[in-house]
RONUDO-348091 format. One line per 5 residues: their letters; for each residue y, x, z of N, C-alpha, C, O. Coordinates in pm, whole numbers, plus 32768, in hexadecimal, padded with zeros to 4 digits. Layout:
<atoms>
A> Y X Z Y X Z Y X Z Y X Z ~ ...
</atoms>
This chain:
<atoms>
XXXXX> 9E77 E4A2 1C46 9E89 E4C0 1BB9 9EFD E472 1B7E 9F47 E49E 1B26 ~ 9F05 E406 1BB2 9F5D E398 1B6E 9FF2 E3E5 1B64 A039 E403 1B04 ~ A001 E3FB 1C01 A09A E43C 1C1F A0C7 E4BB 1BD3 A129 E4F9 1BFF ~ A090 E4E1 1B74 A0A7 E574 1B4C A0CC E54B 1ABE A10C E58F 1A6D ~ A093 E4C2 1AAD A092 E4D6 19F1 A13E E4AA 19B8 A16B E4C4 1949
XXXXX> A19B E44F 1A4B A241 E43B 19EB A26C E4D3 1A25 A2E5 E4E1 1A34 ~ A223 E539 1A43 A285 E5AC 1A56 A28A E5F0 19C7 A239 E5E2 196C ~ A331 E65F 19C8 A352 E672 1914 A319 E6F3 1959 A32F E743 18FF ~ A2EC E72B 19A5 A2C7 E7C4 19A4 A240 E7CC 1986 A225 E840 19A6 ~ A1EA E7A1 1962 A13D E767 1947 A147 E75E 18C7 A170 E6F3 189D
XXXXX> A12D E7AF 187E A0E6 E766 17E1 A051 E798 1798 A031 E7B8 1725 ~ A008 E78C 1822 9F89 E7AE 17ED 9F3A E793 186A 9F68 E7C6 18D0 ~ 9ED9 E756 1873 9E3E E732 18AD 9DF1 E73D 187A 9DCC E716 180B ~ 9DA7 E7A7 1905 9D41 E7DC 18E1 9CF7 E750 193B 9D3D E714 198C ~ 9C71 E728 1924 9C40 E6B7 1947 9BB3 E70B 1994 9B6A E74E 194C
XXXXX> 9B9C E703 1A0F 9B47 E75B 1A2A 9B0A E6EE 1ACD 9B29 E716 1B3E ~ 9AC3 E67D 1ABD 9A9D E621 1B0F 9A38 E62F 1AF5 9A15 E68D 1AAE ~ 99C8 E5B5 1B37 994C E586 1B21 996F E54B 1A9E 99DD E520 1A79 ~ 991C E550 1A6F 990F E519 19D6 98F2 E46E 1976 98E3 E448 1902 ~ 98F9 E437 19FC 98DB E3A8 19F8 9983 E38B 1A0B 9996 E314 1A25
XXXXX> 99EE E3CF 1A05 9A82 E3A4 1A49 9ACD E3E7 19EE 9B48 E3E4 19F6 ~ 9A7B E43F 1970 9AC9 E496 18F4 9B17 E451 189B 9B85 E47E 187A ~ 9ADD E3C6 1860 9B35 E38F 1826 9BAA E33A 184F 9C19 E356 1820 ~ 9B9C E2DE 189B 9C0E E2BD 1911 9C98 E32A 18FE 9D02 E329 18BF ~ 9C58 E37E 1953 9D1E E3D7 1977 9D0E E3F2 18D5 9D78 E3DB 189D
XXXXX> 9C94 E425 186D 9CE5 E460 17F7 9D2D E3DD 1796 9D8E E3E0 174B ~ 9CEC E38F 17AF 9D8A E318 1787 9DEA E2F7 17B7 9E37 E2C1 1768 ~ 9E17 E2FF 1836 9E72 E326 187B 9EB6 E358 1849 9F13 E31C 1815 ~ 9EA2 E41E 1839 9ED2 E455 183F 9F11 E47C 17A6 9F73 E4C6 17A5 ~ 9EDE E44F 1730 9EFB E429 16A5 9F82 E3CD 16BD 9FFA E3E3 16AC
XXXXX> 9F40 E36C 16E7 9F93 E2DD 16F3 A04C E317 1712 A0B6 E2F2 16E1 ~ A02C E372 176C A0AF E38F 17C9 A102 E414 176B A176 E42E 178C ~ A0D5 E44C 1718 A106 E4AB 16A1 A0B6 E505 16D1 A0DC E568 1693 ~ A068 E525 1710 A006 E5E9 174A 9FE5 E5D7 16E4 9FED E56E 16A3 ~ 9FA4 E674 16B3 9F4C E6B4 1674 9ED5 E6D6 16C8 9EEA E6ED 173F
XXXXX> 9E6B E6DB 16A0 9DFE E6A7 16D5 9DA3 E729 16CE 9DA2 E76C 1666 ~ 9D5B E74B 1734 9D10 E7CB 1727 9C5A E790 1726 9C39 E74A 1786 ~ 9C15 E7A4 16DF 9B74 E779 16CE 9B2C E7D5 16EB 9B53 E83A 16AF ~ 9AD3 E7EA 1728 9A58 E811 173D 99F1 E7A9 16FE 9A01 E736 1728 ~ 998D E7BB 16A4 992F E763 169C 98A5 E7B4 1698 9891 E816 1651
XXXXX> 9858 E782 16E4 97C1 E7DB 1702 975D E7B3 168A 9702 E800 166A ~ 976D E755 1659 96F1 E6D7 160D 973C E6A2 158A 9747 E62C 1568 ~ 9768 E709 154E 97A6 E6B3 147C 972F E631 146F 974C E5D9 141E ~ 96E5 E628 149A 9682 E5BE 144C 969C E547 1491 9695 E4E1 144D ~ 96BA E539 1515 96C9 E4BC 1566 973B E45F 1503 977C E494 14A9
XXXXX> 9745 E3D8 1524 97A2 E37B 14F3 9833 E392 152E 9893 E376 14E7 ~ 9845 E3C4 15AA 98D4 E3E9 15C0 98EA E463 1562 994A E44E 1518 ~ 98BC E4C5 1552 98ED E52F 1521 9903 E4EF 1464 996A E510 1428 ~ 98AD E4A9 142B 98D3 E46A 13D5 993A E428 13AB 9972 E428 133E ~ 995C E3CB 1446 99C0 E387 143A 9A41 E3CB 143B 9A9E E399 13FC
XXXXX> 9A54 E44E 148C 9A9F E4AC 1468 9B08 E4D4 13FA 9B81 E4C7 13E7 ~ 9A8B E513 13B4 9A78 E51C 1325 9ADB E4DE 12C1 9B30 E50A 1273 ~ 9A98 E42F 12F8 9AFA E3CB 1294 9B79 E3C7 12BB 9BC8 E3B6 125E ~ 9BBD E3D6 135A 9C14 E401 139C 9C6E E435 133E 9CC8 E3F8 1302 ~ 9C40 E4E1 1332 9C7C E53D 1307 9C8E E516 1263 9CF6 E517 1222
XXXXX> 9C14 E4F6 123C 9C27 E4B5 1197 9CA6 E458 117F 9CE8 E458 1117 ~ 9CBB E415 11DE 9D18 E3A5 11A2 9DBE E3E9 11A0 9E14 E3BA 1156 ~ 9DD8 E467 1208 9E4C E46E 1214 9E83 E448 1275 9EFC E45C 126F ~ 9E57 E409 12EE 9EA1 E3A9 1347 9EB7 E41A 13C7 9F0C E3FE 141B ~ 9E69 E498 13D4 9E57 E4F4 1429 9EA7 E568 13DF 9EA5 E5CF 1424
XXXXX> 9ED6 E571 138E 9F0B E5DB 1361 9ECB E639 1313 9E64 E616 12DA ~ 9F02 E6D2 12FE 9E9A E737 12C7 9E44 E745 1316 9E2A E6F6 1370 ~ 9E1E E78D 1305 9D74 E805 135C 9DF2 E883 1396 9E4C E8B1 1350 ~ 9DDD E89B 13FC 9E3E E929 1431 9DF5 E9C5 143D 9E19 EA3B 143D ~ 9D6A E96E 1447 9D02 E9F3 147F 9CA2 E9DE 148D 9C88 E974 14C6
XXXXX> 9C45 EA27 1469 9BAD EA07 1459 9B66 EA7F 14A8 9B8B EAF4 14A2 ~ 9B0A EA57 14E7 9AC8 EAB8 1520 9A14 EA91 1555 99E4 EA2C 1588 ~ 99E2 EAF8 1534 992E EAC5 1542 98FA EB5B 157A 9912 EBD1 155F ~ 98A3 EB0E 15DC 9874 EB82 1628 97E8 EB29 1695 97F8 EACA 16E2 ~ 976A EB74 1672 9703 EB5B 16B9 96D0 EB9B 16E6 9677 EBC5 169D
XXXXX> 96D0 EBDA 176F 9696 EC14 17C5 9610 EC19 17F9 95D3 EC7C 1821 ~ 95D3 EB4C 17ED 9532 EB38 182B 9513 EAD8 17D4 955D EA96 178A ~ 9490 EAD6 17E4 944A EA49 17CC 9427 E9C4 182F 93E1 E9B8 1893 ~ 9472 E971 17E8 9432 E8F0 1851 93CE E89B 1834 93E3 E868 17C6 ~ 934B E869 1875 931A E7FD 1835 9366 E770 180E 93C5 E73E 184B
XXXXX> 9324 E73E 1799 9384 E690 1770 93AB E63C 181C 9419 E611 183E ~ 931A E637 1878 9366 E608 18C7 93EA E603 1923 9426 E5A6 1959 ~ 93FB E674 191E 9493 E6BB 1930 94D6 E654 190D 94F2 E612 1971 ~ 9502 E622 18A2 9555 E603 184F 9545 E55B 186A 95A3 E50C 1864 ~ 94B0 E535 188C 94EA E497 18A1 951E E48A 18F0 950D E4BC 195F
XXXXX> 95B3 E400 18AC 95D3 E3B8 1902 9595 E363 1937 953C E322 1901 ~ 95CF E351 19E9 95CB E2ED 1A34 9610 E283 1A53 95E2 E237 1AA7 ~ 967B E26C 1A1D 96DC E22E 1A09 96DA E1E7 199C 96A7 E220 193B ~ 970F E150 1984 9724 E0F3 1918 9788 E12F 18E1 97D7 E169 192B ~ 979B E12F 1865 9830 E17C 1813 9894 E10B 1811 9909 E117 1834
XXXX> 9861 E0A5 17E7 9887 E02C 17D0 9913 E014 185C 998C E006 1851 ~ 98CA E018 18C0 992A E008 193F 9999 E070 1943 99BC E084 19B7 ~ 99DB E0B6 18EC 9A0F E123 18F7 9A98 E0FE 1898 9B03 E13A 18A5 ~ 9A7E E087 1830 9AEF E07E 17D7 9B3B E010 1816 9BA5 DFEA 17E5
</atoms>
């Protein structure tokens, strides 16, 4: 991932990993000038919040595209993490 982000032909990542490694490259990839592509499954979790304030402050730019679409249902356990968040910043 690293090697792709000083290329000038790239100006957009799509972030599509395990989800314990999402924020990592997406500061990265901010950091380095990309535009940033989101998927978020869970608005209520604290990352998707933190997002939010992300996008609130300006530091990420506009919004380019919005898109929502649910196909299934998952139970909550789905959704816990296993992973410390904390270890991630």
């Amino acid at each position: 991932m690293m090697d792709i982000l000083p290329r000038q032909d790239i100006d957009l990542v799509d972030v599509c990993t395990p989800p314990f490694v999402h924020a990592q490259i997406s500061i990265n990839a901010l950091r380095s000038g990309k535009k940033l592509s989101i998927i978020a499954q869970n608005r209520f979790r604290k990352s998707i919040r933190d997002l939010k304030a992300l996008l609130n402050s300006g530091i990420a730019g506009p919004v380019g595209h919005a898109e929502i679409d649910s196909f299934w249902w998952r139970a909550h356990n789905y959704y816990d993490l296993w992973w410390p968040i904390e270890e991630i910043k």
